[in-house]
MIDOSE-1310 file (N, C-alpha, C; in nm, 2 decimals, decimal comma, always signed):
residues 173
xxxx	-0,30/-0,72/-2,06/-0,21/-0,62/-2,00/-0,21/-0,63/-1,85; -0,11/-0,62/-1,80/-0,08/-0,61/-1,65/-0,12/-0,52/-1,56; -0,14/-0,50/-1,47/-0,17/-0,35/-1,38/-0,11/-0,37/-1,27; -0,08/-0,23/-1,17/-0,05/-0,23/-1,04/-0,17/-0,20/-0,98
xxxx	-0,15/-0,23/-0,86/-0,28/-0,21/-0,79/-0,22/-0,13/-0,66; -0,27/-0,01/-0,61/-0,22/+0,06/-0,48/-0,36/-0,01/-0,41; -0,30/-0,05/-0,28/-0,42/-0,07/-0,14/-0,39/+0,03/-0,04; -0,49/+0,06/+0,05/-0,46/+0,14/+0,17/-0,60/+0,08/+0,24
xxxx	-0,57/+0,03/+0,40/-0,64/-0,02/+0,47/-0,74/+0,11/+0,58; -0,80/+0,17/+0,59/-0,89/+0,22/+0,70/-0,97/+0,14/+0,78; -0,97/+0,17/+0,96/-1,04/+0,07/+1,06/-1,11/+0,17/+1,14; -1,27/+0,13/+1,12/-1,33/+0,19/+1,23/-1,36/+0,10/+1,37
xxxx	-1,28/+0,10/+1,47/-1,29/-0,03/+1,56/-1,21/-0,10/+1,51; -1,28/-0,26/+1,51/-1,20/-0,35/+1,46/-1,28/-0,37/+1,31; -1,33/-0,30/+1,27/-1,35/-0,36/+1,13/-1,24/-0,25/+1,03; -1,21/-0,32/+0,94/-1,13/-0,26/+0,81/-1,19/-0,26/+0,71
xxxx	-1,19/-0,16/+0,61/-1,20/-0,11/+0,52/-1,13/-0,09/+0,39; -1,13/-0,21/+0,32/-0,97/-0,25/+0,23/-1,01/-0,16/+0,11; -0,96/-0,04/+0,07/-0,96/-0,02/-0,05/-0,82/-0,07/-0,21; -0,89/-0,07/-0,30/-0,74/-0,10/-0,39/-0,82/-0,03/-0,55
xxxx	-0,70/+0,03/-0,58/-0,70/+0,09/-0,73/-0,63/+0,02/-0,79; -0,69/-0,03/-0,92/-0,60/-0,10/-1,01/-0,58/+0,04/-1,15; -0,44/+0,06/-1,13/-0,40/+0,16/-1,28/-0,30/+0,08/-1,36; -0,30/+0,13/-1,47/-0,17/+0,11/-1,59/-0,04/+0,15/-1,59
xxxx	-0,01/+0,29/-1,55/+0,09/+0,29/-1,57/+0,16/+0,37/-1,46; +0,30/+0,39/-1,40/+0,31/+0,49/-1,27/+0,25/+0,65/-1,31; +0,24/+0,66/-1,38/+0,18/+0,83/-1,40/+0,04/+0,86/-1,41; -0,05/+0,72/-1,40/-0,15/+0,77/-1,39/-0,16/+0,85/-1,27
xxxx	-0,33/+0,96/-1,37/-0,42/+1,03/-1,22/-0,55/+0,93/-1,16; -0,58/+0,83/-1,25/-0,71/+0,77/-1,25/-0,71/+0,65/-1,29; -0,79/+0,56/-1,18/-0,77/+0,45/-1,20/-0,84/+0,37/-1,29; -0,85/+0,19/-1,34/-0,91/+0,17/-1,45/-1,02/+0,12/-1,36
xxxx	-1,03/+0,07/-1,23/-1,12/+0,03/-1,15/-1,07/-0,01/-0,97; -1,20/+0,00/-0,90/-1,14/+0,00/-0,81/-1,25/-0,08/-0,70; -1,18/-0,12/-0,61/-1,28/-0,24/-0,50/-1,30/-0,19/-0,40; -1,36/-0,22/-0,28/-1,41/-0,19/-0,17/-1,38/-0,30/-0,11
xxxx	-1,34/-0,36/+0,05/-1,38/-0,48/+0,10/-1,38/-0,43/+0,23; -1,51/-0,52/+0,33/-1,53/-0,46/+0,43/-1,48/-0,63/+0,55; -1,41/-0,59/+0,63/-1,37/-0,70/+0,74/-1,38/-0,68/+0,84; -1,45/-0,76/+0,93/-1,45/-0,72/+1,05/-1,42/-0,83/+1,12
xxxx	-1,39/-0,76/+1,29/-1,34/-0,86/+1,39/-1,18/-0,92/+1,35; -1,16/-0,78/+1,34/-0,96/-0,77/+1,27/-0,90/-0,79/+1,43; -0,82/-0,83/+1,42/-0,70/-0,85/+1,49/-0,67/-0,70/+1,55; -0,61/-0,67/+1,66/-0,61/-0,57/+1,77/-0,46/-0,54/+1,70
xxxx	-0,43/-0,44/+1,68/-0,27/-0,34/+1,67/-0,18/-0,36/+1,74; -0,08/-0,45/+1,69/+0,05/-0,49/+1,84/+0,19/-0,46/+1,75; +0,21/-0,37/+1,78/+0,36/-0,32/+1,78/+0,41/-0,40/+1,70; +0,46/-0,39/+1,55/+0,59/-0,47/+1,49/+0,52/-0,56/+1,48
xxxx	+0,37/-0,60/+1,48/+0,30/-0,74/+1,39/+0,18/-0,63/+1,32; +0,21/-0,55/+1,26/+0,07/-0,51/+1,21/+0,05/-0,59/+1,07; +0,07/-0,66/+1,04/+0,06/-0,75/+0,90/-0,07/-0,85/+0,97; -0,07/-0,86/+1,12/-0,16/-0,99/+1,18/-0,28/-0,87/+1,14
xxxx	-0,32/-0,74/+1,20/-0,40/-0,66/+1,15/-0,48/-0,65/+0,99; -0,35/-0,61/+0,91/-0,40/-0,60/+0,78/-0,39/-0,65/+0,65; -0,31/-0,75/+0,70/-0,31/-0,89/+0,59/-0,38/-0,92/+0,56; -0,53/-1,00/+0,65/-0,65/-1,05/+0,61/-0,75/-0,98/+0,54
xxxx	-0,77/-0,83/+0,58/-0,84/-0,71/+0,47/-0,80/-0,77/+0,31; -0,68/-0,72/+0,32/-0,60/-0,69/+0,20/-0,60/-0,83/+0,09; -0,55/-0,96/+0,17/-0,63/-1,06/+0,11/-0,73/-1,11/+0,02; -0,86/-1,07/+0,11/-0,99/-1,01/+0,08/-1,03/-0,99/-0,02
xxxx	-0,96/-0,86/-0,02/-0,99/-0,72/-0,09/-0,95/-0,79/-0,30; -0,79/-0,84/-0,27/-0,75/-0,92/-0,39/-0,85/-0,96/-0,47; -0,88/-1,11/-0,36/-0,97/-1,16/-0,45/-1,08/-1,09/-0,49; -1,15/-0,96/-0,49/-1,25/-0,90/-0,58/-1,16/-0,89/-0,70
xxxx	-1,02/-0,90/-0,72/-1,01/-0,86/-0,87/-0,95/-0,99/-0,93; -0,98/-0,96/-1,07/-0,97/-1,09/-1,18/-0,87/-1,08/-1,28; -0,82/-0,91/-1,26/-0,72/-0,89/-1,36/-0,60/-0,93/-1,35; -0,49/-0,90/-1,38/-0,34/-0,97/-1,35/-0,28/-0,84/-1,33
xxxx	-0,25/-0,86/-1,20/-0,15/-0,76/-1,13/+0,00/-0,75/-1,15; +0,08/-0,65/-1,19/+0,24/-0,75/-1,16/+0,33/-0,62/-1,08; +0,26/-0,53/-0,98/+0,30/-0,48/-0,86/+0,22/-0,45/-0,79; +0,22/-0,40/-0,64/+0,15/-0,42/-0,54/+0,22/-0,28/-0,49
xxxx	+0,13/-0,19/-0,43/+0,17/-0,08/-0,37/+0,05/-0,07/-0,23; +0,17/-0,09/-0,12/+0,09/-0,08/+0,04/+0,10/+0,06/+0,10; +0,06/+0,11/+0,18/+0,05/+0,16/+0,27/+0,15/+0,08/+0,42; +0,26/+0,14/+0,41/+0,38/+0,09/+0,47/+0,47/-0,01/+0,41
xxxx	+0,54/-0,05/+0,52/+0,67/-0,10/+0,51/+0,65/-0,25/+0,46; +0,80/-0,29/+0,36/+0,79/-0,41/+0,28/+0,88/-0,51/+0,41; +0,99/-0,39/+0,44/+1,13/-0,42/+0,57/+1,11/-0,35/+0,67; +1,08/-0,36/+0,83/+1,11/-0,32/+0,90/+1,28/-0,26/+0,95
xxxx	+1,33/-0,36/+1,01/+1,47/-0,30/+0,99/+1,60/-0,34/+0,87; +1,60/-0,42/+0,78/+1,63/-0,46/+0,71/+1,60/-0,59/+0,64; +1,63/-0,63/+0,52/+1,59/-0,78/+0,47/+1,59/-0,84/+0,52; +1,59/-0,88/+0,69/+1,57/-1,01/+0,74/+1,45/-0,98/+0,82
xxxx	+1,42/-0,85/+0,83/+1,28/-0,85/+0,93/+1,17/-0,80/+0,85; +1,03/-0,93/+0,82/+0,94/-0,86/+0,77/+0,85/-0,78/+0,79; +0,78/-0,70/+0,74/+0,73/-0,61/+0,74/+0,58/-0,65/+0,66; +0,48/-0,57/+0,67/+0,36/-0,62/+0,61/+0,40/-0,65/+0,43
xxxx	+0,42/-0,58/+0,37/+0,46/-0,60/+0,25/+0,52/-0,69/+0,22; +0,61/-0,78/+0,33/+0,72/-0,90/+0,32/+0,61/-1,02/+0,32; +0,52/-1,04/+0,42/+0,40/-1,15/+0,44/+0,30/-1,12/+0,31; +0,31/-1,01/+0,27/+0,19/-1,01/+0,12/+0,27/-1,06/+0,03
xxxx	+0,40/-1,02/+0,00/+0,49/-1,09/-0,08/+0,49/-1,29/-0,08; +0,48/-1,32/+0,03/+0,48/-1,44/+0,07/+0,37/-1,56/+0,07; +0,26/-1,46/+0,11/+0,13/-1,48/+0,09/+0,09/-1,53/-0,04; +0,14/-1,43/-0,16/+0,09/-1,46/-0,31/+0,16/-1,53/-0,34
xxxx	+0,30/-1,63/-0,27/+0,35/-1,75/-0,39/+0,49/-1,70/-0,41; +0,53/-1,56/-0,39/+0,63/-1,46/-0,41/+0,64/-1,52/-0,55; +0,57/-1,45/-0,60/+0,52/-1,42/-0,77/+0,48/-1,28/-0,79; +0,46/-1,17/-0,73/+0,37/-1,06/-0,72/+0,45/-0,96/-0,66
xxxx	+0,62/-0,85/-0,73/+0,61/-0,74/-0,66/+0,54/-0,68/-0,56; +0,60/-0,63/-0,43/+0,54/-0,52/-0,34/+0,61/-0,40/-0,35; +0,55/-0,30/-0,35/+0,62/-0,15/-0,29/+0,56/-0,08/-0,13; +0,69/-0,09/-0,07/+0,57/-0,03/+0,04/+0,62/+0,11/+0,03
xxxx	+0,51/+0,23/+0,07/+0,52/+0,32/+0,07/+0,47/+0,39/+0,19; +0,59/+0,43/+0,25/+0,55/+0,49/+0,43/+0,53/+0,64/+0,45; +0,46/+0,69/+0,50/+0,47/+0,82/+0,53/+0,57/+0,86/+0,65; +0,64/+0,74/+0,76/+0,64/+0,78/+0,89/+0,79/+0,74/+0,88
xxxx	+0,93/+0,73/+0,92/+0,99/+0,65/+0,92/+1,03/+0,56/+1,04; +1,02/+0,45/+1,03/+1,02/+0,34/+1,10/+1,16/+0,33/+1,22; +1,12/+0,39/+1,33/+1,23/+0,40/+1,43/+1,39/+0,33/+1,46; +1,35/+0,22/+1,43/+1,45/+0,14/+1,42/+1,48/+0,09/+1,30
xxxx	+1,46/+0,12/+1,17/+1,51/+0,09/+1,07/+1,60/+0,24/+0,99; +1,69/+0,21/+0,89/+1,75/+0,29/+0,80/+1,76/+0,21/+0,68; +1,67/+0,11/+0,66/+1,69/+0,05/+0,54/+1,61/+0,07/+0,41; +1,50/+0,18/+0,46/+1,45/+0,24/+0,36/+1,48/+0,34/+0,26
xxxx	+1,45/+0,37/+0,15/+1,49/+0,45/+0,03/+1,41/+0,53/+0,02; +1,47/+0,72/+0,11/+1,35/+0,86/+0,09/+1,33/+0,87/+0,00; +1,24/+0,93/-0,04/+1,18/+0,99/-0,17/+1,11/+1,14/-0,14; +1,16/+1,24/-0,17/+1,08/+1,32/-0,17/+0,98/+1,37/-0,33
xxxx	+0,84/+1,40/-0,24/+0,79/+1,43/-0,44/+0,70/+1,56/-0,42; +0,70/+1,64/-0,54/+0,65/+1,76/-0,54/+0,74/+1,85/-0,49; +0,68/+1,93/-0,42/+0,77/+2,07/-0,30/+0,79/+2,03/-0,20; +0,73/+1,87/-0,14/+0,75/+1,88/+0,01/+0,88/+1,83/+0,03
xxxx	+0,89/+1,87/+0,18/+1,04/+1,88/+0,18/+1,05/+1,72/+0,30; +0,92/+1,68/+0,27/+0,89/+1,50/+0,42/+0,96/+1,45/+0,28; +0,97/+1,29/+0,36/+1,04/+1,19/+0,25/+0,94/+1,10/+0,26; +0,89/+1,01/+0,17/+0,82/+0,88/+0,20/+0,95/+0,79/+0,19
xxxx	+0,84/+0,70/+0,28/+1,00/+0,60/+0,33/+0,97/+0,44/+0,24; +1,06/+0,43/+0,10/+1,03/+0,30/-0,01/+1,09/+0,19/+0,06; +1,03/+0,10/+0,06/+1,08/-0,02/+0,04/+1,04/-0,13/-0,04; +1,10/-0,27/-0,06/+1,01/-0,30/-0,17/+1,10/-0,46/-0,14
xxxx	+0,99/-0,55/-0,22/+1,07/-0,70/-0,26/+1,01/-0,74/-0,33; +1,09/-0,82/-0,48/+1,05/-0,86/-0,58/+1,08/-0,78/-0,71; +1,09/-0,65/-0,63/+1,18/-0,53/-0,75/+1,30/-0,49/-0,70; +1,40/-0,45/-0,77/+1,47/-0,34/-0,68/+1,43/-0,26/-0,62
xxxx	+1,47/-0,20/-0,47/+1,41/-0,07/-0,45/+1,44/+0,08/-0,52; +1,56/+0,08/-0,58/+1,61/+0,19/-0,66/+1,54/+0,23/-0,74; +1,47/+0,13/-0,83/+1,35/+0,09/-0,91/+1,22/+0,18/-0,84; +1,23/+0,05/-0,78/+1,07/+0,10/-0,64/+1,08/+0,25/-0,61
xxxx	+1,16/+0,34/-0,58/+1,16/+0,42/-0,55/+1,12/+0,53/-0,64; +1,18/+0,52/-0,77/+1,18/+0,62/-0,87/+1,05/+0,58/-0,96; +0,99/+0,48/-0,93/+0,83/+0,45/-0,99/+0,78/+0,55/-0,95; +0,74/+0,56/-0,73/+0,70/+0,60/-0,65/+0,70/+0,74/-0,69
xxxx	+0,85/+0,79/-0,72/+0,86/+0,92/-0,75/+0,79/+0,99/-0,87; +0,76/+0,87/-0,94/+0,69/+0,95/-1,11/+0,54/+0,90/-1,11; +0,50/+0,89/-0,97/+0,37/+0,83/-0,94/+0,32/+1,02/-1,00; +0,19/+0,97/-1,03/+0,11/+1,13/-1,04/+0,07/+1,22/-0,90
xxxx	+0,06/+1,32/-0,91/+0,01/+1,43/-0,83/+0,13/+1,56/-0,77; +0,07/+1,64/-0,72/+0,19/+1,75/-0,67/+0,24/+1,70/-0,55; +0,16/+1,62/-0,46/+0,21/+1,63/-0,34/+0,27/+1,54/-0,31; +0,30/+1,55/-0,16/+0,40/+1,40/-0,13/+0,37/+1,28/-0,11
xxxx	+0,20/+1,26/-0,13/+0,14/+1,13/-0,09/+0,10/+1,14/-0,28; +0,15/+1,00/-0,38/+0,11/+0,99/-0,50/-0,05/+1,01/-0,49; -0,12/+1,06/-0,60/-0,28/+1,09/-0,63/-0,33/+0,95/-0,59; -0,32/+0,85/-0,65/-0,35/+0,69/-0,61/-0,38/+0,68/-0,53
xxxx	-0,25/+0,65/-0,44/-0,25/+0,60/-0,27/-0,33/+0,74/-0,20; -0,34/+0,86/-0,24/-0,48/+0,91/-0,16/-0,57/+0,83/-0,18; -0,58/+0,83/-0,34/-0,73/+0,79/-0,32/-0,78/+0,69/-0,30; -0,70/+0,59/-0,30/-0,73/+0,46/-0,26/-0,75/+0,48/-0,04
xxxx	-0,65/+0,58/+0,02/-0,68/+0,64/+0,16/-0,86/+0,63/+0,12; -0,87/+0,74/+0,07/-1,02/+0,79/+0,05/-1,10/+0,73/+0,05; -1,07/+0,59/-0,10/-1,25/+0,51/-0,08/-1,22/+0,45/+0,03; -1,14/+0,35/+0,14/-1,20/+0,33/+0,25/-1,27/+0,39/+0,36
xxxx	-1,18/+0,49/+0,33/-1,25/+0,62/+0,48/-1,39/+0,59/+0,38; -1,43/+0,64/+0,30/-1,57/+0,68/+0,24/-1,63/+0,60/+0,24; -1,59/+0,44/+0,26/-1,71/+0,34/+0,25/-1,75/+0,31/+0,39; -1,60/+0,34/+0,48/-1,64/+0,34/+0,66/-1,73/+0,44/+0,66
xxxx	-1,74/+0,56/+0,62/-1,84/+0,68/+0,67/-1,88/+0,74/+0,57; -1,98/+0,72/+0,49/-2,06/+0,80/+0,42/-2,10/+0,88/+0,43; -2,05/+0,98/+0,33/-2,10/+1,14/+0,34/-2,26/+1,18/+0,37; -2,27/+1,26/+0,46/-2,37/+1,32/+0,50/-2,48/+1,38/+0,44
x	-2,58/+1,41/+0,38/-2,62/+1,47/+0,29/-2,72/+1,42/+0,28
């Protein structure tokens, strides 16, 4: 059976923090398993290349799993301003052979683009900003929308936020 996998990158300095959840189906709450990868001496943050940033994590992070993926859910953009400019999700797309759906899923919307598809989910009234290659985004979108949880960030992609922050800084106690 197939799985998607949501990643979300955390950086303390230059090191990153790749987390990724592999689930079954868009409505899970809980995943079937999930990886940690720690990288450091990442690439510095430069405007409109952050894929040179968080590519190499995310990479990484893949190869800890053995299962067969057949979508990919990032933390941001697949298109920067439209299908001809990539975006991190465009280089992961590219990276695996473009064999392997991306969804990117943004919280922010990307200044100079309108080529993303809002989504609002729960009560909130913010949009996440879809984009996507290898699926439709119309598709991508209304996955996004039936992802689990109340709020406007799917349960997943928290928690996938979460185990990185938590393997960068371990709770106190």
């Amino acid at each position: 059976m197939s799985l998607k996998l949501a990643i979300d990158v955390f950086y303390d300095g230059d090191t990153a923090f790749a987390g990724g959840l592999l689930f079954r189906s868009w409505t899970d709450s809980t995943p079937v398993r999930s990886s940690v990868t720690v990288h450091e001496h990442c690439s510095p943050y430069v405007p409109d290349e952050f894929f040179r940033r968080e590519l190499p994590p995310i990479l990484s992070l893949l190869d800890t799993f053995s299962e067969s993926v057949d979508t990919i859910l990032v933390d941001g953009y697949v298109w920067l301003n439209d299908s001809t400019t990539p975006g991190l999700g465009a280089y992961l797309f590219d990276a695996l052979g473009q064999t392997t759906p991306v969804i990117g899923v943004a919280r922010n919307p990307y200044q100079r683009s309108s080529a993303a598809t809002e989504v609002c989910r729960g009560e909130s009234e913010q949009s996440l900003y879809i984009t996507s290659v290898g699926v439709n985004e119309d598709y991508a979108a209304e996955f996004v929308r039936q992802m689990h949880g109340p709020y406007r960030t799917p349960t997943l992609l928290m928690l996938a936020d979460r185990l990185g922050r938590d393997h960068a800084v371990p709770a106190q106690g």
